[in-house]
C-alpha positions in Angstrom: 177.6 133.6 83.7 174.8 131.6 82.3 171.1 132.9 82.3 170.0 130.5 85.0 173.0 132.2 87.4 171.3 135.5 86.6 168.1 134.0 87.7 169.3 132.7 90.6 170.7 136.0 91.5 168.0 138.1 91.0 168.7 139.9 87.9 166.8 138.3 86.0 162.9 137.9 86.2 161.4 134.4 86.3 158.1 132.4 87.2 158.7 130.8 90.7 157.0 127.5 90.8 159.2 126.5 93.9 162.7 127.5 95.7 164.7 126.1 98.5 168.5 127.2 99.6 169.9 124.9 96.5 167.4 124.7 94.2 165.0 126.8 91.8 162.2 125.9 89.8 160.3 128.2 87.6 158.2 128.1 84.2 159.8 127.6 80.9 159.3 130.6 79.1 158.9 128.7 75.9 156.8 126.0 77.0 156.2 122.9 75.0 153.2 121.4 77.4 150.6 122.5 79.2 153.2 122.4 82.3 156.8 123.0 81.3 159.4 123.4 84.5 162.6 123.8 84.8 164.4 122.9 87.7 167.8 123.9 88.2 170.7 123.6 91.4 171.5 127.4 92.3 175.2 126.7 92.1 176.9 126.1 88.4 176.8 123.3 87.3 177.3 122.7 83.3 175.6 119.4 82.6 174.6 116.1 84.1 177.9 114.9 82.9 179.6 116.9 85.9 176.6 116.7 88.7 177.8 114.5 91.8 175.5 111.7 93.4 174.9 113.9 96.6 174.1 117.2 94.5 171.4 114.5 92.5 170.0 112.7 95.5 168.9 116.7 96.6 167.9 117.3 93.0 165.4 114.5 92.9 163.8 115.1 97.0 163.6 119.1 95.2 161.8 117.7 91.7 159.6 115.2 93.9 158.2 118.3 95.7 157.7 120.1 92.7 155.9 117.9 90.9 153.6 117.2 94.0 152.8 120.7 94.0 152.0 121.5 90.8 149.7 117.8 91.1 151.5 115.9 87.7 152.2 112.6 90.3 149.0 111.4 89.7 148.5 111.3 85.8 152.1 111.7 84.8 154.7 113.9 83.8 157.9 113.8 81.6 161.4 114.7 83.4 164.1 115.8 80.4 167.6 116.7 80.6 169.7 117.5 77.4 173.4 117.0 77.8 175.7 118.5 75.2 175.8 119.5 71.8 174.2 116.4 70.2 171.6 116.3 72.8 169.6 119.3 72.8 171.5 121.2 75.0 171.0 124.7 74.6 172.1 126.4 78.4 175.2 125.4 79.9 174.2 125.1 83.1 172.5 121.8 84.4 168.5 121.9 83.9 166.0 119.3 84.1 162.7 120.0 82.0 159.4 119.2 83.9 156.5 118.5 81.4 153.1 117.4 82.0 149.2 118.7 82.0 148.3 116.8 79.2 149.4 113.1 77.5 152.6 114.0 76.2 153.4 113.1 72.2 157.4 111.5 71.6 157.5 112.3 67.9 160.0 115.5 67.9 163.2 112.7 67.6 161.9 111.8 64.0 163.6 114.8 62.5 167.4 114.4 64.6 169.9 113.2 62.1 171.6 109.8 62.5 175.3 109.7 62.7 177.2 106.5 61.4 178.4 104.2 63.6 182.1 103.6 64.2 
């Protein structure tokens, strides 16, 4: 069971930012912004490789109203998700990463390793 099930169960603590029956939101505990989110469906669901169109039309009507409530839809925020191995993926369990509060740098990729193309 991933951390985020244990969340979503209860047994583990977390910072609720918002919750409805199939989604949770709650603060990163590491936080890389001013306002770091993660959003997450309450049932498993390994990566955005395996989420289905109806599961992501609720997923963005969920991350809409979180970012409306914590007020980034006015200056701007920075939705992430990591799928797999080679991209950042550290939980399997399908999270999107809600950043914002300040104007947000993009110079983290410079260190990632190019592979050779085939």
């Amino acid at each position: 069971m991933s951390i985020f099930l244990k969340i979503v169960k209860g047994e583990l603590p977390c910072n609720k930012v918002l919750e409805n029956e199939d989604f949770l939101a709650f603060h990163d505990i590491n936080p890389k912004a001013p306002i770091h989110v993660l959003a997450i469906p309450k049932i498993e669901i390994k990566s955005f490789n395996e989420v289905t169109p109806e599961i992501m039309a609720g997923m963005t009507k969920f991350i809409h109203e979180v970012v409306a409530k914590l007020k980034l839809d006015e200056n701007g925020y920075r939705l992430i998700t990591n799928v797999g191995e080679d991209g950042g993926q550290e939980v399997l369990h399908l999270h999107f990463h809600i950043l914002g509060g300040s104007k947000l740098r993009w110079d983290h990729l410079a260190d990632s390793e190019p592979k050779k193309s085939i």
